[in-house]
C-alpha positions as CSV (number, residue, x, y, z in Angstrom):
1,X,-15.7,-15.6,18.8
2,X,-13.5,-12.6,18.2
3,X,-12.2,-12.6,14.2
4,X,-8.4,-12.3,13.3
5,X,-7.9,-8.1,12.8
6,X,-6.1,-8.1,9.7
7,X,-4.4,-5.0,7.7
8,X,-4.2,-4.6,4.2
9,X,-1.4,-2.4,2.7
10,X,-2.2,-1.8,-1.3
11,X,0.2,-0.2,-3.7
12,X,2.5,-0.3,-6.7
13,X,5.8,-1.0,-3.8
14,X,7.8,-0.6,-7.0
15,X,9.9,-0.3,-5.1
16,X,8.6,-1.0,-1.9
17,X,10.3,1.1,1.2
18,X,11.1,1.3,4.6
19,X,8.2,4.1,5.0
20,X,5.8,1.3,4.0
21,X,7.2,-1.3,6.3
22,X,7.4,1.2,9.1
23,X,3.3,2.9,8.5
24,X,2.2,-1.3,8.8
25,X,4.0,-1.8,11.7
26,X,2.3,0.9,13.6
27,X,-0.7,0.3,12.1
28,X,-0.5,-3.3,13.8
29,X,0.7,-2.2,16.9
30,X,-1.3,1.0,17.5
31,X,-4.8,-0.4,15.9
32,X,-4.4,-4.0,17.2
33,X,-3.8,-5.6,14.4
34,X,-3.2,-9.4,14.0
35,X,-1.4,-9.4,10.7
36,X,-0.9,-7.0,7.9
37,X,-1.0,-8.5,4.5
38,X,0.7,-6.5,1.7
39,X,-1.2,-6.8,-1.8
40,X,1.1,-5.1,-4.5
41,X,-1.3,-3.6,-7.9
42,X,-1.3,-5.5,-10.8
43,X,-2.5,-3.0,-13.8
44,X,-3.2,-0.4,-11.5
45,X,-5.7,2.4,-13.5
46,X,-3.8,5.5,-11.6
47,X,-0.4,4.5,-13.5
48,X,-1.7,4.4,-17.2
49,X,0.7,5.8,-19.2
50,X,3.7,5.4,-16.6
51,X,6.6,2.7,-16.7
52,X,6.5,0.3,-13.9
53,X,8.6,-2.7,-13.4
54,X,7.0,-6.1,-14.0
55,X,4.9,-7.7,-11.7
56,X,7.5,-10.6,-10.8
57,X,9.9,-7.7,-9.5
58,X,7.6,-5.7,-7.4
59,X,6.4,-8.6,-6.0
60,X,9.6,-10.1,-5.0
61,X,11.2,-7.3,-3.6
62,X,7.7,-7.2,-1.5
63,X,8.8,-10.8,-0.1
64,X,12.3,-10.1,0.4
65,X,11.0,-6.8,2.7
66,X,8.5,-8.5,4.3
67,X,10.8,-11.7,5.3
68,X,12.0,-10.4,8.9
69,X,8.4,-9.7,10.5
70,X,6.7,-13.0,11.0
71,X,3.4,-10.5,10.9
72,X,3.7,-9.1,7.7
73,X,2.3,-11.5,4.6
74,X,1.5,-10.6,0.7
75,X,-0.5,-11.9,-1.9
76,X,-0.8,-11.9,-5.8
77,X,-4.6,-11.5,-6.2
78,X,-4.0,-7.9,-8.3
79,X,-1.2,-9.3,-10.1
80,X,-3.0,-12.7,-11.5
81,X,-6.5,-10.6,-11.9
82,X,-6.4,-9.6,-15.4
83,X,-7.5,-5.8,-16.7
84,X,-7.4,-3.4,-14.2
85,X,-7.0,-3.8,-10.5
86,X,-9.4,-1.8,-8.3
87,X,-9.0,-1.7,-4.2
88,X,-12.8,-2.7,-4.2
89,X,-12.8,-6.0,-6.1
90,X,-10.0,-6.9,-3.5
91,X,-12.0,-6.0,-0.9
92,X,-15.1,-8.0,-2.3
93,X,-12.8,-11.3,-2.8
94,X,-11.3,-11.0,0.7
95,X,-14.5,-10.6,2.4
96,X,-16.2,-13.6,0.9
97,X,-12.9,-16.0,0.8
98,X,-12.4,-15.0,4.5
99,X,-15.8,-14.6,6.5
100,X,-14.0,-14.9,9.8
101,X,-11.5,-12.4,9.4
102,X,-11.8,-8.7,9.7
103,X,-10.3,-6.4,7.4
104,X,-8.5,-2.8,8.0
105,X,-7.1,-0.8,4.9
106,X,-4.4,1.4,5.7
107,X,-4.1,4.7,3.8
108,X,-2.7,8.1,3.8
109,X,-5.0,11.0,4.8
110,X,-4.2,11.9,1.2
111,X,-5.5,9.1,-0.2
112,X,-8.7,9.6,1.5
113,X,-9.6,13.0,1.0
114,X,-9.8,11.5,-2.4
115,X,-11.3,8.5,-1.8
116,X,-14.5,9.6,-4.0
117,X,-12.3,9.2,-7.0
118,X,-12.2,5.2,-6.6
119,X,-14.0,2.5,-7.9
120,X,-17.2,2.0,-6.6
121,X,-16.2,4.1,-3.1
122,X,-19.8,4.2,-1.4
123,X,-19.4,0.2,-1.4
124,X,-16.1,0.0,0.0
125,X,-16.7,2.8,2.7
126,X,-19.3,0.4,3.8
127,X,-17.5,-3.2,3.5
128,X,-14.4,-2.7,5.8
129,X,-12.6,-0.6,8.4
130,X,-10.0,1.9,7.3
131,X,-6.5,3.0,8.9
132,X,-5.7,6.6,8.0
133,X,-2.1,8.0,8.6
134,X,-2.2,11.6,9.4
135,X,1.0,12.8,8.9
136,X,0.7,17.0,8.8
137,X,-1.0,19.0,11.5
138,X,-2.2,21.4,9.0
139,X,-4.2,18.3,7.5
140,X,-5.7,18.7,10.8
141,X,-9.2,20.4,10.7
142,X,-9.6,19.8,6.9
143,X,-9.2,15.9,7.3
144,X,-11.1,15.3,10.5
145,X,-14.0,17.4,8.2
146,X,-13.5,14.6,5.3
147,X,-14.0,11.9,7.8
148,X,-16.8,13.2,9.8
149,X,-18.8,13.6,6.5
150,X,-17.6,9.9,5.8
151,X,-18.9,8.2,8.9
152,X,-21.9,10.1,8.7
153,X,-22.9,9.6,4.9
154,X,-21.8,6.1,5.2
155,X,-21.3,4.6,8.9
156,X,-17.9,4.0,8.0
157,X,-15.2,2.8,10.7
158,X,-12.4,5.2,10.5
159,X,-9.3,4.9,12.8
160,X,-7.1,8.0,12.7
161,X,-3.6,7.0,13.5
162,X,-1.1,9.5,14.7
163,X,2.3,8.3,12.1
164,X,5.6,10.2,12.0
165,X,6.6,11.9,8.9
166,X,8.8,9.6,7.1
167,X,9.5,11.3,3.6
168,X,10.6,8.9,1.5
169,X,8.8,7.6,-2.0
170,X,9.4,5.2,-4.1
171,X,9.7,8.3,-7.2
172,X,12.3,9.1,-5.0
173,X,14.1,5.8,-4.8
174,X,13.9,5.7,-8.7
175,X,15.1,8.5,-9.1
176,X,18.0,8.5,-7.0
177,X,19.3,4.8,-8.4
178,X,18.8,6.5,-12.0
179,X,21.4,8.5,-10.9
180,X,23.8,6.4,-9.0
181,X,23.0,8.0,-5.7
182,X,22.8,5.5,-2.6
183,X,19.5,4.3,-1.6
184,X,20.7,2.6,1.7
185,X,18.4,2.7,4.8
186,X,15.4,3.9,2.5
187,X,14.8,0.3,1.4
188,X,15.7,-2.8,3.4
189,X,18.9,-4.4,2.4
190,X,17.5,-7.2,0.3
191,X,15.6,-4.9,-1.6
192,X,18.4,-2.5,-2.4
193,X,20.7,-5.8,-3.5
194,X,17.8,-7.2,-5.6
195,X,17.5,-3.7,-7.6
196,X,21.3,-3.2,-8.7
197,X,21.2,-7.1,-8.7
198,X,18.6,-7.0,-11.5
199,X,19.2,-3.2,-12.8
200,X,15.9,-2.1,-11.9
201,X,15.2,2.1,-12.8
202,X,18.2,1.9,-15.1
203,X,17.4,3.3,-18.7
204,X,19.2,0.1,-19.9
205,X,17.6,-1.8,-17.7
206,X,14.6,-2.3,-19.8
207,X,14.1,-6.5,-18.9
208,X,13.0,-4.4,-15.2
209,X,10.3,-2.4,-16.9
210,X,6.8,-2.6,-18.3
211,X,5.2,0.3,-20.3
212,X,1.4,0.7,-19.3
């Protein structure tokens, strides 16, 4: 019996953007994917130090982005785990909650050239597949080294995936909002309504924020 192919897309999404949305979609499409589920960080370890908007905001401007795909899906493991959330306790829980399933996490080449930062990265090299978007050609020779030494120090299943360069960031968003500059067609309308709706990135808007 052939298992369901799903993606997982990880991050802060505060806010989430149309780059996200548009890296799952050809993730699922290119890969083969039967569903992406989008898993936004609770008390993510990288951000220590930084101001990012609660939980509750992130996570429903996740829902309002994802509501036009019937493919797309999220989840609040990271946000109800308490302490830190690391991408490998994620993994772990998904795994053993959904034996018939197959996982794929999607990354930027970025994000995997630095992969032997993370938690406990041996383990998950070894415990599901991985999407990597290569955006730059002059990543070209230097990632395709990373991931040659990956699958052979740790049998990993690597899937390079050709992605157009979409420059947008969620700094950028921020930023932009902070100073009353239009963010249309860099988030999807729901999300750009439910930021001036609830004053999120304004420094008055402090109900929006949480100091880590």
């Amino acid at each position: 019996m052939t298992r369901e192919r799903i993606g997982i897309m990880g991050g802060t999404f505060d806010p989430i953007h149309n780059g996200h949305l548009i890296l799952a979609e050809y993730s699922r499409t290119e890969i083969g994917l039967d569903k992406v589920l989008f898993i936004p960080t609770g008390n993510p370890p990288h951000k220590v130090g930084n101001k990012i908007s609660k939980a509750v905001h992130r996570y429903n401007m996740t829902l309002l982005a994802l509501d036009s795909n019937p493919n797309f899906f999220t989840s609040t493991i990271e946000i109800e785990r308490e302490g830190f959330s690391y991408t490998i306790d994620t993994i772990r829980y998904l795994s053993s909650k959904f034996k018939d399933k197959e996982f794929y996490f999607i990354l930027g080449s970025d994000s995997l050239l630095e992969i032997h930062k993370w938690k406990d990265y041996e383990e998950l090299l070894k415990s599901c597949n991985f999407i990597v978007a290569k955006r730059k050609s002059l990543e070209d020779e230097k990632l395709m080294d990373r991931v040659n030494d990956i699958i052979k120090c740790y049998k990993a299943n690597i899937h390079i995936l050709e992605f157009p360069i979409i420059d947008i960031s969620s700094t950028e968003i921020r930023n932009r909002v902070i100073k009353n500059k239009s963010i249309k067609y860099l988030v999807p309308e729901p999300v750009e309504l439910y930021i001036y709706k609830y004053g999120l990135y304004k420094e008055n808007g402090n109900d929006g924020i949480l100091g880590i």
